[in-house]
C-alpha positions as CSV (number, residue, x, y, z in Angstrom):
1,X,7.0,-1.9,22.8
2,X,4.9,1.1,23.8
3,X,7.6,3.1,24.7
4,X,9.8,2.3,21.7
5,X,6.6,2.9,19.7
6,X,5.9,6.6,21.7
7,X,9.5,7.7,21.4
8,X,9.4,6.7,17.3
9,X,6.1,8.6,16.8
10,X,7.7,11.8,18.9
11,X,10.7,11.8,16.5
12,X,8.4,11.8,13.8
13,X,6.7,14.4,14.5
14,X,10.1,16.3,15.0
15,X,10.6,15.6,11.0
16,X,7.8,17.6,10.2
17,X,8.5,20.4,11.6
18,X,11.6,20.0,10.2
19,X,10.2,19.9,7.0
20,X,8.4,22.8,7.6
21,X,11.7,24.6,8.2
22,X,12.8,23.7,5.1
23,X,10.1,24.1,2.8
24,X,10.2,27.6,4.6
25,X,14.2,27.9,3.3
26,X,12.7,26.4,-0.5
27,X,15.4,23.8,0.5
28,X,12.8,21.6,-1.0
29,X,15.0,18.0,-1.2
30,X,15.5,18.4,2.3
31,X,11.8,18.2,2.6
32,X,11.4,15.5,1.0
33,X,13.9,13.7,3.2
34,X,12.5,14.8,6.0
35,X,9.1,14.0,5.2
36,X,10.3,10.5,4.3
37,X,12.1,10.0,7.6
38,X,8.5,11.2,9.1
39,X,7.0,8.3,7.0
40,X,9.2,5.6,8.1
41,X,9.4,6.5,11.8
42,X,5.2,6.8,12.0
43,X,4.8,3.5,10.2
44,X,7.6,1.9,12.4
45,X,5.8,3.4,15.8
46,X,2.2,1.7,14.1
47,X,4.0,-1.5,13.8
48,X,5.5,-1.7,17.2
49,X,1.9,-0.6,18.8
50,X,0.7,-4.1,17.6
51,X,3.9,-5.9,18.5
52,X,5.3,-6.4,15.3
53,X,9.2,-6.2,14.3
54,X,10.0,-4.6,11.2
55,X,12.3,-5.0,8.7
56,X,15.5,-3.1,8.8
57,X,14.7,-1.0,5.8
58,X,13.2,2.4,4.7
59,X,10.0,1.2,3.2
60,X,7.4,0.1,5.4
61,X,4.6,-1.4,2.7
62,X,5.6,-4.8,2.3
63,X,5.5,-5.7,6.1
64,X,1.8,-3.6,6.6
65,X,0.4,-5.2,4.2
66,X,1.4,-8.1,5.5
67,X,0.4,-7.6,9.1
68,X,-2.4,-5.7,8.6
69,X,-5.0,-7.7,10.1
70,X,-3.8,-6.9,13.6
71,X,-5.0,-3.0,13.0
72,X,-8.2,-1.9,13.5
73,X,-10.6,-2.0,10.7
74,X,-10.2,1.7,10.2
75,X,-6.4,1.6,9.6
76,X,-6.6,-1.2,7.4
77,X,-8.5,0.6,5.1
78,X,-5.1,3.0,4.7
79,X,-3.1,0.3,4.8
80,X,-2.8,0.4,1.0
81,X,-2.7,4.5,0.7
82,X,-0.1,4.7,3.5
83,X,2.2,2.1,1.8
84,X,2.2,3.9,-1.1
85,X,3.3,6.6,0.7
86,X,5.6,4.7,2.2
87,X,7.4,3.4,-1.5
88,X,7.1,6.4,-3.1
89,X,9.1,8.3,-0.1
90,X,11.4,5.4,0.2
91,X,12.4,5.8,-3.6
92,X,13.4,8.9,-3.0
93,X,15.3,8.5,0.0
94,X,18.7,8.1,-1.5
95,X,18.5,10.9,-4.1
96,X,16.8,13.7,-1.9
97,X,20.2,13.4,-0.1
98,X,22.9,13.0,-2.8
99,X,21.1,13.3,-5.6
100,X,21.9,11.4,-9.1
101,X,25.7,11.1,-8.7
102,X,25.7,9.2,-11.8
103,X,24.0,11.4,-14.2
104,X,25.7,14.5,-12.4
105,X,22.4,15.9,-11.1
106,X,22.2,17.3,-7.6
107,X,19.1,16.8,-5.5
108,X,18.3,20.3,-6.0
109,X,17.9,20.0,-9.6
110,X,15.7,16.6,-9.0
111,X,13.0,18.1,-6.7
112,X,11.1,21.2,-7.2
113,X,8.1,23.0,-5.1
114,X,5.9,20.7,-5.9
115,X,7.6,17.6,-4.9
116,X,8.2,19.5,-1.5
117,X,4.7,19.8,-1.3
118,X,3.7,16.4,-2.1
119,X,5.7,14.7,0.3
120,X,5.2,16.9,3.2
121,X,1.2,16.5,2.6
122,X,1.9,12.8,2.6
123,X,3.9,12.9,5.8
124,X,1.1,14.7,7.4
125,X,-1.0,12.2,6.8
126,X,0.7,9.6,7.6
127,X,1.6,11.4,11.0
128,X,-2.4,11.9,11.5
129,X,-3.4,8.5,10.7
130,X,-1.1,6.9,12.8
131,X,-1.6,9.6,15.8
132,X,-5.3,8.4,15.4
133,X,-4.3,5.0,15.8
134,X,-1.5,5.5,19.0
135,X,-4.4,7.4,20.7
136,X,-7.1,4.5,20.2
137,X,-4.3,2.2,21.5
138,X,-3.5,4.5,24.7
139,X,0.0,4.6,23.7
140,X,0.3,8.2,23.6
């Protein structure tokens, strides 16, 4: 579990800068993806530090609320803040990527600056909160 849960957190971290990269190019969908892939992978590494399998989908919310009890006080208190997160990047997943097929809009046209900003402040976050957590449980 601690090594799947290292190696997750480590690929995380690689989204970031990756984000970075991109908000740098003001290819800001790819940021959001990115950041969203950050998001999913740190909440995925939490979950494995405490020995818990989680579901085989993008949003992590549903299953830490669920679980939460076996996290520390301190992350339980995010628990709530980080699954928002969590939704709100999963959400936008799909159309970071492809954007609206349907109503002909491209992902460009869908996020903007700001959204780039938002999600790679969330993804930050996330990373921290769960780095914080991974160090308190000697996994990294």
């Amino acid at each position: 579990m601690a090594r799947l849960a290292e190696d997750y957190f480590n690929r995380a971290k690689i989204r970031v800068k990756s984000a970075e990269l991109a908000y740098s190019e003001k290819s800001y969908p790819d940021v959001v993806r990115y950041s969203q892939e950050c998001v999913e992978l740190s909440l995925k590494a939490a979950l494995r530090s405490v020995g818990v399998e989680y579901p085989k989908e993008h949003d992590m919310s549903r299953i830490l609320k669920a679980v939460k009890d076996r996290f520390p006080e301190w992350f339980r208190r995010e628990v709530e803040k980080i699954g928002e997160i969590s939704r709100e990047l999963a959400d936008k997943r799909s159309p970071s990527l492809y954007g609206i097929e349907s109503l002909g809009k491209t992902a460009a046209e869908i996020f903007d600056v700001k959204d780039a900003e938002k999600a790679l402040s969330d993804a930050k976050y996330v990373l921290n909160t769960v780095n914080k957590l991974l160090l308190e449980l000697e996994i990294l």
